[in-house]
N, C-alpha and C positions, 0 to 999 in steps of 0.2 A: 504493500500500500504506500508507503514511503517515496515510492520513485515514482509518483503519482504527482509529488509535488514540489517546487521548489519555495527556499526559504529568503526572505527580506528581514534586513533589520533596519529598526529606524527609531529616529530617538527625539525627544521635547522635553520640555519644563513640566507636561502637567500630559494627561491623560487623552488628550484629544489628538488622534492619528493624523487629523486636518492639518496641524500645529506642527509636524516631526519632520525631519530632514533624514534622507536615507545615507546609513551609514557605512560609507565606502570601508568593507570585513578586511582585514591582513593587511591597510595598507599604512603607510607611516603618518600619511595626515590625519591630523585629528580635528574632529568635527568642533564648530564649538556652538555652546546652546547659551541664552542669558534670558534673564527673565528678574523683574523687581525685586528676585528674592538672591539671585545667584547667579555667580558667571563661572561655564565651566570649558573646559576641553575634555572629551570623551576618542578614547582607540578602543576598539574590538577587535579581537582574533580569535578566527575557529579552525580548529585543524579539521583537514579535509574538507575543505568550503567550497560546496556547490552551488550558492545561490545567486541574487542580486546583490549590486550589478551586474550583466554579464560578463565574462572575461575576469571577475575578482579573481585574485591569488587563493589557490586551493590553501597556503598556507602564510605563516611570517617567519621572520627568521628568530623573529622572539621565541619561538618554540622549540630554537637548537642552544639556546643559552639556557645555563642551570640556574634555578634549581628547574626549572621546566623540562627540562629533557630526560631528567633522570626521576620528575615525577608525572611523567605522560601527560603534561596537561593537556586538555583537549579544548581548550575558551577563556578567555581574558576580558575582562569588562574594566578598564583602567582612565580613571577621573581624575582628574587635575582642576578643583575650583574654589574659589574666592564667595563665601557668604558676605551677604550685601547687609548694611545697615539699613533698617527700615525706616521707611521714610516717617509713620508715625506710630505708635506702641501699637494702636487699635489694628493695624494691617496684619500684626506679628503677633500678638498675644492676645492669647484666648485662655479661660478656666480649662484646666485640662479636664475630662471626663474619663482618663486610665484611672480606673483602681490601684494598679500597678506603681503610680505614680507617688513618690514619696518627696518631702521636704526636707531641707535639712538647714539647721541652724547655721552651717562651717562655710554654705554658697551665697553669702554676701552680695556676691556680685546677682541676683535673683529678686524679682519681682512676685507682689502678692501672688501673681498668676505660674507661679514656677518656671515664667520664661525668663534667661538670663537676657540683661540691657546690655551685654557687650558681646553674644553670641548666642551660638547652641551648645548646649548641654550634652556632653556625653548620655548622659540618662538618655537624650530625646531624640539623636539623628540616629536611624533607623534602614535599614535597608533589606530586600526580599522580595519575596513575588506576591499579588495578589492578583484577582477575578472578578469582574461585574458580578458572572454570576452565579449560584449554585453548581458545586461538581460534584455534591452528594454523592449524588446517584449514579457515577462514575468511577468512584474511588478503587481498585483493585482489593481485595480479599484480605483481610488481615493489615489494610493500612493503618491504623492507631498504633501494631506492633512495630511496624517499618518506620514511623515518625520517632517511636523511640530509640531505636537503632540511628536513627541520624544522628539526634540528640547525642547520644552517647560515643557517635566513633567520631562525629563533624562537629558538631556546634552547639553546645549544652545552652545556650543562650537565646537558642529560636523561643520564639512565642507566635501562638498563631490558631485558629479555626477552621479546618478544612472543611468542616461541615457548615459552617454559618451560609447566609446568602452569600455574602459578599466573602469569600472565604482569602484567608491572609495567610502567612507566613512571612515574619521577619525577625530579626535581628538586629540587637546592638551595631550600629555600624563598628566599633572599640572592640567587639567581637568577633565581628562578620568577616570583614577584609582581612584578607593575609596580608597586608602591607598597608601601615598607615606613615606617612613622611612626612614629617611638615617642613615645605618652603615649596619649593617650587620643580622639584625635581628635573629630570633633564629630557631634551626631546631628540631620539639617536635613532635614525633611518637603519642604521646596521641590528639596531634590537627591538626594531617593528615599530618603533614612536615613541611615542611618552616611555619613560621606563625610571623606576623608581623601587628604590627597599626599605627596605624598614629601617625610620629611623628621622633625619632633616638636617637641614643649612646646622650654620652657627647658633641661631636664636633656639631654632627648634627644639635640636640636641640640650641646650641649656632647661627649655620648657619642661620638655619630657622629663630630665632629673630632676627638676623643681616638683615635682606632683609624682615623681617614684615610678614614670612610667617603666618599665622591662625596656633592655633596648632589644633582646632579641621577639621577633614577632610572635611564634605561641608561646611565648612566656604572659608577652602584651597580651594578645590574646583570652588567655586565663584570667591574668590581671583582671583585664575589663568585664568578668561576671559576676564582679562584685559591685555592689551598688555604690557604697562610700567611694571605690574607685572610679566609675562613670561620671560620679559627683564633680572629682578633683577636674576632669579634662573639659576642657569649653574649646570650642571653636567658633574663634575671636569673627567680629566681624572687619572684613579689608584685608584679613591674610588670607596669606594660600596654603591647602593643603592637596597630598594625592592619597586617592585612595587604591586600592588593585584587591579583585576580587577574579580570584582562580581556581581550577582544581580538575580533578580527571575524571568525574565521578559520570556528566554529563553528555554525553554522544549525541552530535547534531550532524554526522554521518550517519549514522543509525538511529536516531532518534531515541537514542534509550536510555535511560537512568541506572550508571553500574556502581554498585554498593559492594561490600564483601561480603559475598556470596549469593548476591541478590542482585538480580538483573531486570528492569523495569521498561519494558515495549511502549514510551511514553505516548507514542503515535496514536494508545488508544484514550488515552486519558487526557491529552491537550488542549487544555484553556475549557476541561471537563465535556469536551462533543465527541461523542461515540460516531468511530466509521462505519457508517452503514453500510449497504446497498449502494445508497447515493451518497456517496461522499460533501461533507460542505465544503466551501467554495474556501476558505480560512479557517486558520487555526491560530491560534495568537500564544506566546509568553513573555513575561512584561516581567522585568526588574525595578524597584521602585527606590528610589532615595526619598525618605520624607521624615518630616517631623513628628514625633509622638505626641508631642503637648499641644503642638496650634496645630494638627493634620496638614500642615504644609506642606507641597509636593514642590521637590525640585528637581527632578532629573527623572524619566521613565522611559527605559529603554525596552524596544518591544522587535521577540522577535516572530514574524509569521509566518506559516504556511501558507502559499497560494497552490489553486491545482495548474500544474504548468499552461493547459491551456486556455487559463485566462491571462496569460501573460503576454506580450506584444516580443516581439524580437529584439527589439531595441530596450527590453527591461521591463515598460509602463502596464499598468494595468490596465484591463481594458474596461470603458464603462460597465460591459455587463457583472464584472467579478466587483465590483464596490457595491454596487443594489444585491446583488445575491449575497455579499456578504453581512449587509444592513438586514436581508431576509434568514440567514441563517441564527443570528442573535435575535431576531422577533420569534423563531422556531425555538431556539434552546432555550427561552425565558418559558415559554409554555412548557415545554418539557419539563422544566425543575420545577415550577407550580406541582405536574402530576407526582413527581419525587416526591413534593412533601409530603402527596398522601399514602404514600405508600413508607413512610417511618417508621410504623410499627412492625410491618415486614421485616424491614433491615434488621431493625433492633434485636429481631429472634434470632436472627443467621452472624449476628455481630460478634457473639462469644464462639461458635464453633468457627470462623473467619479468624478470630484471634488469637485464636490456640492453635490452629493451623500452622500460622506462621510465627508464632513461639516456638512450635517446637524445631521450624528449621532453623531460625538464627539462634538458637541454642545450642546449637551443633556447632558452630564458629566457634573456632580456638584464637579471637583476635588477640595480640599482642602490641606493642610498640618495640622501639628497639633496646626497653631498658627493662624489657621483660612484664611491665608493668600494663595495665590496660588503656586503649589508646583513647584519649578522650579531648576534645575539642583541637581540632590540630590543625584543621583546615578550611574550617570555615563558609561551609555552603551553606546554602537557604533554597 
C-alpha cells in the first residue's frame, strides 16, 4: 500500500497547511518560518527520501557523521530560533488550565499567570505530535502497553491522550530533543545544514553551569524530568537557541514504527485513517512546538501522504486531491463520532489486547551498555 503514495513535508507557525512552505528534505538550506511569537530556521532529513520535491536527495550527508551513523538514524527535524518579546502581556499570557502545572516561589522572574516576563519556561515549551481528530478506533492491539514501553526505553517524560478527541502526545522540549545548544550554532553544507550539539557559545556554556544544566545530552536529558529543574531553564526572549530532534526508531521508507522488538506498519494507523478499499486521498503527521501554559503554537511541521496520482509532474497538487482531501477529514470526523459509540466494545477487548502485548515485550532482555536498564536516552514522541 505504501508505494501507492508519495510523501510532502511542509512547515508554519501555526496549524493551517494554507500558511506552510514546503520543505526542501536532505538539503543544506534551511527554510525559515517567523511569526509575532518566533523566528526560526528549520532543516529536515530523511534517509531514503522518496518524496517532494521531485528530484530531493534520497539522503544528506548529515547521516555519514557520528553519532548518526553509528546510531542508524533514519530523520532529523533541526531548529535554530529566537523567541520574540510580546508585544503586550494579554497576547502571551493566559491562566494556564494544566493540572500539571505547578508554581514555584524560586521563578521570580514569573507572573501571577505562571508565564515568565523574560521568556518560556522550561516547565512550558513543549514539543510532539498531535491530531484534529479521534484515532481511537484505530489504535493497534495492546497500544496503552506499547506507550509504556516508549516511556520507559525513549522518553519517561511524554505526557499525552491517545484516546481523547483531539488526541496528543508531547514532551518537555528539556526532555524531548537530543541536543539542546544555546547560541546560534553553525550552518555547514558538508553536515547537511544547521548542525549543532549539545551544549552553546561563551554565554551559553556559562548559562547552563549557572542553573546545573549536565553538559553531556542524556545526562541533560534526565536532568530535565524533574520539575525544580525545568523551573531553573527559561528561554530568554531575543536569544537564540537550537534544538535537534532524532532517532532511528521511525521509517519513512517503510513507513513503520521500529521499537525493540516491536515493529509498527504505521501506514495503517496514520493521522488514525484506516486503508480501505478506497484509499484516502492524504494522510498527515504533524510535529508540534508549543507552549503549555498560553497553548501557543510556534512551529508545526507536517509530514503527508498524497496518493501519487494526485500529484502533477512538476510536484503540485492537483485541485482535485485538496477537495478530496477536505472530503476525507469531513469522512473520518463521522467515522470517530461512530467510534464513540462503540467504547464499550473496546473497553471489553482492552484487557485481553493488553496482556497480549505484555507478555511479548516481557520477553525483551533490554539492557544499556552499563548493564543497567535503558531508560530515557533518546528522546522521541
Amino acid at each position: 500500500m505504501a508505494d501507492k503514495y508519495v510523501i510532502r513535508v511542509t512547515a508554519g507557525p501555526g496549524y493551517d497547511l494554507d500558511q506552510h512552505v514546503v520543505v526542501p528534505v536532505n538539503t543544506h538550506e534551511h527554510v525559515k518560518i517567523s511569526s509575532e511569537l518566533i523566528d526560526i530556521d528549520l532543516n529536515v532529513r530523511v534517509q531514503n527520501y522518496r518524496g517532494l520535491p521531485r528530484n530531493s536527495p534520497t539522503t544528506s550527508p548529515y547521516f555519514s557523521h557520528e553519532p548518526h551513523a553509528s546510531n542508524k538514524d533514519q530523520y532529523s527535524i533541526a531548529i535554530r530560533f529566537t523567541p520574540k518579546r510580546p508585544a503586550s502581556a494579554s497576547n502571551s499570557k493566559t491562566t494556564s488550565t494544566d493540572p500539571s502545572r505547578s508554581s514555584s516561589p524560586e521563578t521570580s522572574a514569573e507572573d501571577a499567570s505562571g508565564e515568565s516576563t523574560n521568556g518560556i519556561s522550561g516547565e512550558d515549551l513543549q514539543f510532539g505530535n498531535d491530531f484534529e481528530h479521534p484515532i481511537r478506533d484505530r489504535l493497534p492491539p495492546g497500544f496503552s502497553y506499547a506507550m509504556n514501553i516508549v516511556k520507559w526505553w525513549i522518553d519517561p517524560g511524554l505526557e499525552g491522550d491517545a484516546y481523547a478527541d483531539q488526541p496528543y502526545l508531547y514532551g518537555p522540549a528539556l526532555s524531548s530533543f537530543n541536543y539542546i545548544h544555546i547560541g546560534a550554532g553553525e550552518v555547514d553544507p558538508e553536515k547537511g545544514g544547521l548542525w549543532f550539539e549539545e551544549g552553546g557559545d561563551e554565554d551559553g556554556l556559562k548559562e547552563r553551569e549557572a542553573i546545573g544544566a549536565p553538559a553531556i545530552a542524556k545526562d541533560r536529558m534526565k536532568w530535565a524530568l524533574k520539575p525544580e529543574n525545568k523551573r531553573k531553564w527559561l528561554f530568554q526572549y531575543d536569544k537564540t537557541y537550537c534544538l535537534e530532534f532524532f532517532n532511528p526508531y521511525l521509517d519513512f521508507s517503510e513507513f513503520s514504527l521500529r521499537l525493540p522488538g516491536f515493529t509498527l506498519p504505521i501506514m495503517k494507523y496514520w493521522d488514525g485513517q484506516s486503508l480501505r478499499s478506497k484509499p484516502k486521498r492524504s494522510h498527515t503527521l504533524r510535529y508540534t512546538l508549543r507552549n503549555r501554559s498560553t497553548n501557543d503554537t510556534y512551529l508545526v511541521v507536517v509530514f503527508t501522504l498524497y496518493l501519487k496520482e494526485d500529484v502533477n509532474e512538476d510536484g503540485s497538487l492537483k485541485p482535485a486531491a485538496l477537495e478530496a482531501a477536505k472530503q476525507d477529514k469531513k469522512e473520518m470526523a463521522i467515522e470517530a463520532g461512530k467510534a464513540q459509540g462503540q467504547a464499550e466494545t473496546e473497553d471489553v477487548s482492552k484487557d485481553e489486547d493488553y496482556q497480549e502485548a505484555r507478555k511479548r515485550f516481557e520477553k525483551l532482555d533490554v539492557r544499556d551498555g552499563d548493564g543497567g536498564s535503558q531508560t530515557g536516552n533518546d528522546g522521541v514522541d
